[in-house]
N, C-alpha and C positions, 0 to 999 in steps of 0.2 A: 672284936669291937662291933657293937650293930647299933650306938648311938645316932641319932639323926640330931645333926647340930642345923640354924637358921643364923646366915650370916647378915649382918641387916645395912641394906642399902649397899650390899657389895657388886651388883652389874650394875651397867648404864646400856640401855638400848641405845646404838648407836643412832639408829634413825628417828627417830622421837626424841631422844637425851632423857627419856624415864630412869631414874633410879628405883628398881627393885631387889627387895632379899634375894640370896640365892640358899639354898636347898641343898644339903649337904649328907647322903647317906648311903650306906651299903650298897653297892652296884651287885646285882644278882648274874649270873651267868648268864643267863637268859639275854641278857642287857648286854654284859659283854660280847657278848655273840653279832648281836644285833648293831651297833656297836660300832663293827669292825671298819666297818668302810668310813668312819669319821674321823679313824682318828690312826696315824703313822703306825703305832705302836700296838701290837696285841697285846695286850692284857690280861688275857685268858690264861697266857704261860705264867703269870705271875701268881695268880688266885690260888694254889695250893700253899705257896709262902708268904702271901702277905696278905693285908686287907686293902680290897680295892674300894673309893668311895665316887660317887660320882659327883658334879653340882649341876644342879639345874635351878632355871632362873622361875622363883615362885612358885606359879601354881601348869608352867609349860613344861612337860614331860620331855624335852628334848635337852642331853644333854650336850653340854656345855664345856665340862672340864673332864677328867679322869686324874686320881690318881693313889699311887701301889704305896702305902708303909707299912712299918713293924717297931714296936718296940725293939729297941736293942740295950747294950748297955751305956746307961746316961744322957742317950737320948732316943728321940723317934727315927729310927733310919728311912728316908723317902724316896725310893729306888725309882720312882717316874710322875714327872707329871707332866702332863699334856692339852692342853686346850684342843677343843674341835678343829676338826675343819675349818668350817665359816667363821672361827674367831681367829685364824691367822692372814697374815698378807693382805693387804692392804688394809680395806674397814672391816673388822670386823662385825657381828651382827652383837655381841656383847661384849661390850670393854669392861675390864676388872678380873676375867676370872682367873689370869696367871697368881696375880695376889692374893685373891680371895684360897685360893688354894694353899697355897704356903701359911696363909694365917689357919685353913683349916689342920694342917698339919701341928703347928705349935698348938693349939685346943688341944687337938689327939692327943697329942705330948703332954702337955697340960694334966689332962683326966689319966693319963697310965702315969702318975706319979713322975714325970719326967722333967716338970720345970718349965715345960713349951721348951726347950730345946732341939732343935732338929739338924741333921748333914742333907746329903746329899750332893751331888756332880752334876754340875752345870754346863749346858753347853758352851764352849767360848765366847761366843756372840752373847748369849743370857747373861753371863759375869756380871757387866755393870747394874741391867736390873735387878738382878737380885740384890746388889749391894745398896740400892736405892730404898729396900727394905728392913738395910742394919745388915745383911748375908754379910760374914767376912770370908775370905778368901783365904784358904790352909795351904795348898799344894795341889799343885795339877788342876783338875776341874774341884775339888772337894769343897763346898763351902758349907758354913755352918750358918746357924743364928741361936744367939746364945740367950738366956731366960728374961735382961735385961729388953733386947729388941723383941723376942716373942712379944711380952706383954705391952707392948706396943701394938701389937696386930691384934692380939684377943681384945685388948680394950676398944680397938678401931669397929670390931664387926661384932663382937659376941657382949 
């Protein structure tokens, strides 16, 4: 996948309250490399199996969110996704992009024929937001969002 999606109006600068697009597309090695010290999770060990995508806010090269899918079968499998650094614990420097991420994922899903259907395993504490999105809850950490709530999210930013 090397689509560059524009999610429109998906941050909010926290210190200003600007709402701007976020910027959704192919994260290069290079980038993951670079990268590394933002964000909990390497990345890098993911890039031979899945497609890593980045967001960044507009036209500011710093990014914002990461995160790892693949098609699977019947839906988009979303193996990680991560906000920066400076978007976690207390204020962050951009509010939106755990969201803005999950709806990039249902697009993905979306364009590979899959319905905007997505899984993924949430951390405990993430459970209820997710669910504040439509995510239902399967087992264990697993939750899904199934094509009815996707196109809620694609129609919100795409």
């Amino acid at each position: 996948m090397t689509k560059i999606y524009t999610l429109s109006s998906a941050f909010t600068f926290n210190a200003t309250g600007e709402k701007v697009d976020a910027v959704a597309s192919p994260a290069t090695q290079s980038e993951l490399v670079g990268s590394r010290n933002h964000f909990q999770f390497n990345f890098l060990t993911l890039a031979k199996k899945y497609t890593i995508y980045k967001l960044q806010a507009g036209d500011d090269r710093a990014i914002q969110g990461l995160v790892a899918f693949r098609p699977s079968t019947g839906a988009l499998e979303c193996t990680n996704m991560e906000t920066c650094d400076t978007n976690k614990h207390g204020k962050p420097v951009c509010h939106g992009v755990g969201k803005a991420m999950v709806a990039l994922c249902c697009k993905a899903s979306l364009d590979e024929g899959l319905d905007g259907c997505i899984y993924f395993d949430a951390k405990n504490r993430l459970i209820p937001y997710y669910e504040r999105f439509g995510a239902r809850h399967l087992f264990g950490l697993r939750m899904i969002i199934d094509s009815v709530n996707a196109k809620r999210l694609i129609d919100l930013y795409f």
